[in-house]
N, C-alpha and C positions, 0 to 999 in steps of 0.2 A: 245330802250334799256330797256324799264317799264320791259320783261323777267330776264334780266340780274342783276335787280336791285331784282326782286323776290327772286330770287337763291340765292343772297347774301344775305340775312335774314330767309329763312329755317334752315340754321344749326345751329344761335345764339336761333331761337326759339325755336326749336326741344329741345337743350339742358337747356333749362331756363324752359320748361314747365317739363320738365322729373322731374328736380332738385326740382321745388316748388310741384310738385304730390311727390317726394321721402319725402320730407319734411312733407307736411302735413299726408301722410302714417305713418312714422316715429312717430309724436308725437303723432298720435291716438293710432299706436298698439305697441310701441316697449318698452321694460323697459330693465332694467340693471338685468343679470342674476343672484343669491343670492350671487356668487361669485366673483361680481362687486361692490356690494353694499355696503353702510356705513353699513346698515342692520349685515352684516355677524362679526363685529367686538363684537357685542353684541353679537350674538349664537357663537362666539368661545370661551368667555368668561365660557357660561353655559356650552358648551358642549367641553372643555378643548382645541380645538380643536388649532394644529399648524399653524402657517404661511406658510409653508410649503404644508399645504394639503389644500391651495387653487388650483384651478384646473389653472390656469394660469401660475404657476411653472412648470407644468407636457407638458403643450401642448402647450406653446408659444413658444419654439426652431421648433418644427414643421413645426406652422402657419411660421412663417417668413420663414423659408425652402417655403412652399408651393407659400408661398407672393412673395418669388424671383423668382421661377419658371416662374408665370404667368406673373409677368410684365416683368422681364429681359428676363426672358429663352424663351420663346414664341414669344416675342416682336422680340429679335435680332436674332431666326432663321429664320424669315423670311423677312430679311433683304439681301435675296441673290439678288432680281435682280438688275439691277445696277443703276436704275433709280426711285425706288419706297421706297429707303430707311426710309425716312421721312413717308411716309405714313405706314407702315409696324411697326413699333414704334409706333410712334403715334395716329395710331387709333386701335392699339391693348391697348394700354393704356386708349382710350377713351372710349370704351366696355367695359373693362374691371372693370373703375371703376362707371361705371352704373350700368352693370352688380351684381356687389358683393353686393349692395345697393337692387339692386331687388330680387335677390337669399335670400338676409338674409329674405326678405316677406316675398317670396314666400315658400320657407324651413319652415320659423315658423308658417305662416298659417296651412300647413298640420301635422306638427309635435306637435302643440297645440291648438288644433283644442280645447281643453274643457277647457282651460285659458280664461282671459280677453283679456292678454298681449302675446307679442312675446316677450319670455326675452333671451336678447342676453348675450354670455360669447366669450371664447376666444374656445370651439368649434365649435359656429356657425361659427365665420369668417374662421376658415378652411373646413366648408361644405361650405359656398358662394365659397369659390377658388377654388376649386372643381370642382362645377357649373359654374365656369367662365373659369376656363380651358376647359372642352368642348366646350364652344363659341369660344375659342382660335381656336381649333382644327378646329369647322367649318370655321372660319375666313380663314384657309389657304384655303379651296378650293375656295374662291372666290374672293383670293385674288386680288388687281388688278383692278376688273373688276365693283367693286361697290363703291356707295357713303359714306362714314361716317354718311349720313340721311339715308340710307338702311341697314348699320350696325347696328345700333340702333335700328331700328324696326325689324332687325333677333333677337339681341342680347335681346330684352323684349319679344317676344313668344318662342327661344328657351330656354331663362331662365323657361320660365312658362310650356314648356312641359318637362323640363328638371328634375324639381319639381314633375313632377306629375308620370315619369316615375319613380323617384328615389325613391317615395313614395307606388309603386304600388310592385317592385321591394323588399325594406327592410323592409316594413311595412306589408304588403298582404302577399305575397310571402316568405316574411321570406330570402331572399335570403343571399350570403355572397360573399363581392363585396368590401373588403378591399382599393386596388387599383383603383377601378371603372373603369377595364378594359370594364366593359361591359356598368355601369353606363355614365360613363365618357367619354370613346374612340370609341367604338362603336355607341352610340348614336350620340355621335359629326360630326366624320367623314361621319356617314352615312346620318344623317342629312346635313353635310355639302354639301356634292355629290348629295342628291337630289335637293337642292334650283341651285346649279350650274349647273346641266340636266338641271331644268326648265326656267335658266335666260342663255340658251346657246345663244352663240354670234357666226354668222357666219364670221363676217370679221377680226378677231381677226390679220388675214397674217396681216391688215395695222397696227400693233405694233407689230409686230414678232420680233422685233430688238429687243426691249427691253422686250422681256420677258427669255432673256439670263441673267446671272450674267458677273460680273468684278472681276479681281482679288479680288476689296476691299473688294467687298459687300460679296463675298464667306467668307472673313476674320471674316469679323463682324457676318454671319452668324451661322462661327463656334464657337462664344463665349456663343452665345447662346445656340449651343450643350454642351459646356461643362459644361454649367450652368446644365441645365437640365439633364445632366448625372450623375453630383457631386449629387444633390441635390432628383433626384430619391425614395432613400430610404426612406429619409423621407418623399415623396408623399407618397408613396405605405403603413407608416406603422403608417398615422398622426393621424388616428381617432383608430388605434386600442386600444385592451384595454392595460392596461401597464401592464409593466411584459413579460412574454413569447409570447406571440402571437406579442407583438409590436419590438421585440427583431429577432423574426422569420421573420418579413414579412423585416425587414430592411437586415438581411443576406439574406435574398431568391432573396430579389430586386438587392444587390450589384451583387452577383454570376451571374444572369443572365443578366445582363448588360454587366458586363465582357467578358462572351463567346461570347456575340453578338459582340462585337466591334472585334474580332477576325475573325469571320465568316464571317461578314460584308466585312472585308479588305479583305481576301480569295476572293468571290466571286467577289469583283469588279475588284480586278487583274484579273483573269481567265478569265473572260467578256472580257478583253481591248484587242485587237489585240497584242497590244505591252506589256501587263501585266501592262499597266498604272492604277492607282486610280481617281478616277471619285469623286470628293469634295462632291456632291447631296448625294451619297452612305455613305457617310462618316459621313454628317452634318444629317444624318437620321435614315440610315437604322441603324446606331450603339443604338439609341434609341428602338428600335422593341424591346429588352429583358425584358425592363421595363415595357410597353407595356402589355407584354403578359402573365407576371407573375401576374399582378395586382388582381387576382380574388382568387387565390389561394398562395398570398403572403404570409400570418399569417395560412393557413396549413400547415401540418407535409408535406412538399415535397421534403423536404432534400436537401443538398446542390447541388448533382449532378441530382437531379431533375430540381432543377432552371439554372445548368450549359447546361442541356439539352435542355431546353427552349430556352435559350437565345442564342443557337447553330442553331435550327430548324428556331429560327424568324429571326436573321441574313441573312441565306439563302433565306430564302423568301421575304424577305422586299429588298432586293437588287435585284433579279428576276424581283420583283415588279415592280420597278424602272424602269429599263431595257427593260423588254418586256410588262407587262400591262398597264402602265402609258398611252403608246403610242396606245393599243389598245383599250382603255378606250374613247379616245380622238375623234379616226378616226372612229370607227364601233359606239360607243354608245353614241357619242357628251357629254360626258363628259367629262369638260376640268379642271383636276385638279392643279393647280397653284402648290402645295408646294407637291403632294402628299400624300396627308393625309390616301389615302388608302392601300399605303402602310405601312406606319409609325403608323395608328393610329388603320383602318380597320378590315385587315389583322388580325394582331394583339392583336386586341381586341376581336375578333372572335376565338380566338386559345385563347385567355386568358378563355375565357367563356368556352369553351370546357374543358381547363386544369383542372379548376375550378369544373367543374361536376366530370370529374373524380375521380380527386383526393378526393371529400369530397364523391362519392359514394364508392370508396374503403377504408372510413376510417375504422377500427379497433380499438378495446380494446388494442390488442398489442403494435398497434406504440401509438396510444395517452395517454391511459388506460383509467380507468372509468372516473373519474371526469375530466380530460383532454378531452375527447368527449364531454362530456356533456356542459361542457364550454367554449367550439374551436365552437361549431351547437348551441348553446343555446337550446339546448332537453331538454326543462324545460316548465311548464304551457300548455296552447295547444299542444305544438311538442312535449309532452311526451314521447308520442308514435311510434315518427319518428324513423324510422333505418337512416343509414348513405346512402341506397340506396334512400330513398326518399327525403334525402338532395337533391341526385345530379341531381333529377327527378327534383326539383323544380330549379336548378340551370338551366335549362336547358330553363325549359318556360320562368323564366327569363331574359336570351338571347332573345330567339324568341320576348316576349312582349317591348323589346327595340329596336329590327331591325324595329318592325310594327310602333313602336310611333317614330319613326326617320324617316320612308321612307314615311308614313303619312303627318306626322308634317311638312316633307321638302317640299312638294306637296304642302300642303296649303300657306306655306311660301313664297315657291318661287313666285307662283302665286300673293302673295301680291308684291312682291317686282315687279314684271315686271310692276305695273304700273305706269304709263311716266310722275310724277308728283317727284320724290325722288332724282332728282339731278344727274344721273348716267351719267357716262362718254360715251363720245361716242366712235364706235369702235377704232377708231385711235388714242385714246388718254387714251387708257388703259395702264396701267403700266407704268403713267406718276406721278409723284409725285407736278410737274406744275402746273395742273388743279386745287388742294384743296391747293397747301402750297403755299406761296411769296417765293421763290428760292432766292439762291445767285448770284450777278451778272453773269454773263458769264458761268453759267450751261446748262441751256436747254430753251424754247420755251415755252413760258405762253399759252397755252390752258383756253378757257370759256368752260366748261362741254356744251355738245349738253343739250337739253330738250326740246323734242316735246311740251308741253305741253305749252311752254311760247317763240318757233321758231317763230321767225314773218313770215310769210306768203306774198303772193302775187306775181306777174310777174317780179317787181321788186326789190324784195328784194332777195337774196343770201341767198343757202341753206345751204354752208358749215361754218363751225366753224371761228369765232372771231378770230382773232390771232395777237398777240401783240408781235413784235421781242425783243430780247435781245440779249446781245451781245451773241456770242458761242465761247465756249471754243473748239479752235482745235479735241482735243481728244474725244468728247461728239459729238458722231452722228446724225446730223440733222433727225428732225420726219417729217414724208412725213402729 
């Protein structure tokens, strides 16, 4: 039993070493932004300045919008299968908040790169959630099928190429990625899809039961939709600046959210034989409009431009669903748990496209002078830019995020296959048993397989540990 006694101290140590490295990181590089500081009560004194025009007034209804997203909204949409509830929560919760701690590093390394300090305010912690929402996004593809010790080593190298894309992206490139359709979703998902190509499981049929939902777990999934629908806008429009651009990107987000949820229904009826509603279609695809506005949310796109959008992504993210998900699976072994490619991919892909267009046909007319000037920042270096070289740049943009996602997922994944991180075996995927203490008379304790600590030999037994409890009638015995 010396394996089984291993396993059970990897994930207290895993998260004790994270915590005392965040710590000692923290107090070497991290200060309080001017707008945290006792500091700022003396320069408001000289420089007359209000309590009011601290920047914490202005961007903490946001952050907390964005705050709920990631822990509730993310957490409890992927709380559909019916057996993996507890895990689906809870270790979107324990990424998440490693995650926000590395992101604020890693963000301030590059962003202050000629400081001492990383000085945090209450914008950084909406660029960490940000960052942590894309870890989100990759989390659904693999759902399921990894350890909470494998989350944690995706969730510290995607955070860090997560950083360095976003920095290459708004920094280098200049680009304009309000909603970080391309930062954010794109990267995530497609990131997310490649570490799940490379950690593909063939015997997956021996948990196929349980990778269906229950009436409940559809319920509690869709609270999490409506989290994330309500709260949208203020994703899409938290780092804008204030004023009209942050004003624009929250109606463009609302409008195209709307048509989606319309289209979405449309399309999942006409799909069903009987014109029936398909819940997966519902708890998802009605998300795609948010989605895919995000790049060109704080542009002039006009309302039935975002009405448009969120019409086009509807349709396709329930397509998605439908017909790709399943061709994804059987032709190209990839096995996407939550769909992220259509919810997040897709969509974030159309978002980057929208995004070029729309800022390479900007105009003097719709915006006028100082309104361009100040929607593309055409000031200093970009002088010189027309609105067609914005969208040229929008465009590499994209491309330099698909390469550092489909890259980053390769090397990732390829860490994660090695047989030392706790990972479940196949038949005890999409078991919540394995990592949590259950409640009496729920399901069957599984010990996670691990080659690496399996005792060996002619007489000892290859298959998995198994300690009965009681079962609850209704709750399907696991082969």
């Amino acid at each position: 039993m010396a394996w089984n006694t291993n396993l059970r101290w990897r994930l207290p140590l895993t998260c004790l070493l994270l915590q005392v490295a965040m710590v000692i990181l923290f107090g070497v590089f991290v200060r309080y932004d001017f707008d945290a500081d006792a500091h700022w009560w003396t320069e408001r004194k000289h420089k007359n300045l209000s309590e009011m025009e601290n920047e914490f007034y202005y961007r903490y209804p946001s952050f907390q919008d964005v705050h709920v997203m990631v822990f509730v909204g993310f957490g409890f949409l992927m709380t559909f299968l019916q057996r993996y509830g507890f895990s689906a929560v809870g270790f979107n919760f324990l990424l998440a908040a490693f995650g926000i701690q590395w992101a604020l590093l890693m963000q301030g390394w590059f962003h202050f790169l000629e400081d001492r300090y990383i000085v945090v305010g209450v914008e950084n912690l909406i660029n960490a959630d940000f960052c942590v929402a894309s870890v989100c996004v990759a989390f659904g593809a693999v759902l399921g099928k990894v350890s909470p010790i494998q989350l944690l080593i995706m969730t510290f190298f995607q955070v860090t190429l997560f950083a360095v894309n976003e920095f290459i992206l708004l920094n280098l490139l200049k680009v304009k990625d309000a909603g970080g359709s391309m930062t954010i979703h794109t990267f995530g998902a497609y990131f997310g899809l490649t570490v799940t190509r490379i950690l593909y499981r063939r015997n997956l049929e021996q948990s196929k039961e349980r990778q269906s939902s229950a009436y409940q777990s559809d319920l509690f999934a869709m609270i999490g939709t409506l989290f994330l629908w309500m709260y949208w806008p203020s994703f899409n429009s938290a780092i804008s600046y204030h004023g009209d651009s942050q004003h624009r990107a929250a109606i463009n987000t609302y409008c195209s959210l709307a048509a989606c949820v319309l289209t979405s229904v449309a399309v999942s009826s006409a799909l069903h034989k009987k014109g029936k509603l398909d819940m997966v279609h519902i708890q998802n695809a009605t998300l795609a409009g948010g989605v895919a506005v995000g790049t060109a949310a704080e542009m002039m796109l006009m309302p039935y431009g975002a009405l448009i959008i969120g019409f086009i992504c509807g349709i396709i993210s329930t397509l998605g669903f439908v017909y790709l998900t399943p061709f994804l699976e059987s032709r190209l072994h990839i096995q996407d748990t939550c769909g992220i490619n259509n919810l997040h991919g897709i969509p974030g892909i159309i978002g980057g496209i929208v995004g070029a267009v729309t800022a390479a046909s900007a105009s003097l007319e719709v915006y006028g002078k100082e309104g361009l000037v100040h929607s593309f920042d055409f000031q200093g270096f970009k002088r010189d830019w027309t609105a067609r070289t914005q969208g040229k740049f929008q465009i590499y943009g994209l491309l330099v995020t698909l390469a550092m996602a489909l890259i980053g997922g390769i090397i990732v994944g390829l860490i994660l296959r090695l047989p030392f991180w706790g990972q479940p075996s196949d038949e005890n995927c999409f078991e919540d048993a394995v990592y949590w203490e259950m409640p009496e008379g729920n399901s069957t304790v599984y010990i996670p397989e691990d080659p690496t600590f399996k005792p060996s030999g002619p007489s000892v037994p290859s298959v998995p540990m198994v300690s009965p409890l009681p079962m609850a009638s209704s709750v399907p015995l696991v082969p």
